[in-house]
N, C-alpha and C positions, 0 to 999 in steps of 0.2 A: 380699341374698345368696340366700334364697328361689325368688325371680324369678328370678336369672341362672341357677340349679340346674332350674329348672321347664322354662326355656330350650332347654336343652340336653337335654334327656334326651324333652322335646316333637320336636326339630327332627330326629331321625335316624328316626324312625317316618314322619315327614310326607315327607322326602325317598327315603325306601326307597318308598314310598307314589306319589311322585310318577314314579321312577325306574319304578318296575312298572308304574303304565301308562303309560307312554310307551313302554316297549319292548312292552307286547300290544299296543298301539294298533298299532305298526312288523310286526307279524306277521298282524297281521290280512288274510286275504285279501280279494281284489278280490270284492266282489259283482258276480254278470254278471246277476241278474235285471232280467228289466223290465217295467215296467207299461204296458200296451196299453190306449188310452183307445179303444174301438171305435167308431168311425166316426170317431173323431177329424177334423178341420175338413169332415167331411160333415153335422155336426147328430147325433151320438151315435148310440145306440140310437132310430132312430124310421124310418118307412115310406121306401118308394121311395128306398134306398140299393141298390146295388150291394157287398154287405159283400167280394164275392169280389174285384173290383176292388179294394177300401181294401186288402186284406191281399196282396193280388198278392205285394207286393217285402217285404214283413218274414216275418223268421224266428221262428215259436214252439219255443222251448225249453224243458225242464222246467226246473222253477223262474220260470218269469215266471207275469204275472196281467193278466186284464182286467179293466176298469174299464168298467163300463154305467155310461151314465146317460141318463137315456129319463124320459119324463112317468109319472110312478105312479099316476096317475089313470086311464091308457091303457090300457098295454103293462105288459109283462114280462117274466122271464127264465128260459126251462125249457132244462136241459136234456134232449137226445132220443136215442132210436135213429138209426140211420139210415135208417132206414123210415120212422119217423114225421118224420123230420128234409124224408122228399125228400116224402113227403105233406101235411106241414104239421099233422101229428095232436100235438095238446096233451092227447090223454084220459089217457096215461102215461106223465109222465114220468119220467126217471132221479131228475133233480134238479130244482126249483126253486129258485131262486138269487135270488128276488124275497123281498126284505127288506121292501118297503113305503116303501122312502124315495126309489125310485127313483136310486141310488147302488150299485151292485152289484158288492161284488168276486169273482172267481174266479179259484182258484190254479190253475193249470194245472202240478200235481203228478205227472202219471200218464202217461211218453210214449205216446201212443195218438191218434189222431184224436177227436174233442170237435164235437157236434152241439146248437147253440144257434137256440132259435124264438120267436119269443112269440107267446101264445096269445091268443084273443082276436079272431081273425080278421087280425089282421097277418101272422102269416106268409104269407098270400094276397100282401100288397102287400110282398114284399122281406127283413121283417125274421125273416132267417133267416141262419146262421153258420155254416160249416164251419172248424177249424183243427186242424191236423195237427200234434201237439210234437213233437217232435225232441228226442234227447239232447242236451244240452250238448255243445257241439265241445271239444275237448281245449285245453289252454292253448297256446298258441305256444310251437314251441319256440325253445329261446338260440339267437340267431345265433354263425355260426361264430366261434371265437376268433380275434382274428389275429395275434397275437404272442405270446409269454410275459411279454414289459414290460408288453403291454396289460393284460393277462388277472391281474398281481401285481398292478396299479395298481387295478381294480374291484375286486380281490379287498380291496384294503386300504381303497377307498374305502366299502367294503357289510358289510362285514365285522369292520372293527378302527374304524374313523373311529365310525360312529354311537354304537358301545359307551359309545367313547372318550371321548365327548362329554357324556353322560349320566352318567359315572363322575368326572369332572371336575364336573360341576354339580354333582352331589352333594356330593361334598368341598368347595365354595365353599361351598355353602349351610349345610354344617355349619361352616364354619368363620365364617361368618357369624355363626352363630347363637353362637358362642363368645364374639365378643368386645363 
């Protein structure tokens, strides 16, 4: 008797429990960041690349990040002015972003233009970065409605259905747990 008491008074916490997140899960926005492997299928971080070519056609926006990876033996990762960026001067930089493992991320938090060199004498041969963030573009907006049968139909399918469904588990699982 114990047991089937222990049961029941266990199984409405576990399903509230289960019930909560599954509906934050359901709320959770889309992440749009993303991670920029630099130089990606050119051989990463390393000499005699074209960085302005690789990045030609991709859009940097706040919230994404690059991913270095280059020989840590070699090279490295400062960031620069733009003086020092178009001269290739590593005496002072903003940032170094050189961790030692040759694995280097950078958040690119701050919409503003971002001047990347490494020092060392490579930025002679290539390995130098310019990228320009951008705000986040606005989400898309809803496409037009086209009918009002449509427009009850998503509103019931997005709206009442998911609830419904999860409120329904619940009540099973507890009643599960009853008998």
């Amino acid at each position: 008797m114990e047991l089937s008491s222990r049961r029941r008074t266990m199984g409405w916490p576990t399903a509230a429990l289960a019930l909560t997140a599954a509906v934050l899960l359901i709320m959770v926005p889309e992440v749009a960041s993303v991670r920029y492997i630099v130089g990606s299928g050119l051989g990463g971080w390393a000499p005699n690349i074209n960085y302005t070519i690789w990045a030609r056609d991709k859009h940097f926006y706040n919230g994404d990040w690059l991913f270095f990876v280059y020989d840590r033996n070699q090279q490295n990762v400062l960031e620069v002015n733009k003086t020092d960026y178009e001269n290739c001067n590593s005496d002072h930089p903003l940032h170094n972003w050189t961790t030692g493992a040759g694995r280097d991320v950078v958040p690119l938090n701050v919409t503003r233009t971002y001047y990347f060199i490494s020092g060392k004498g490579f930025c002679y041969s290539g390995m130098k970065f310019e990228v320009h963030v951008e705000k986040a573009p606005p989400p898309p907006s809803a496409s037009p409605k086209k009918s009002a049968s449509s427009s009850l139909l998503s509103s019931f399918k997005g709206q009442i259905m998911v609830p419904t469904l999860f409120a329904v588990a619940a009540v099973w699982d507890a009643f599960l747990l009853h008998l």
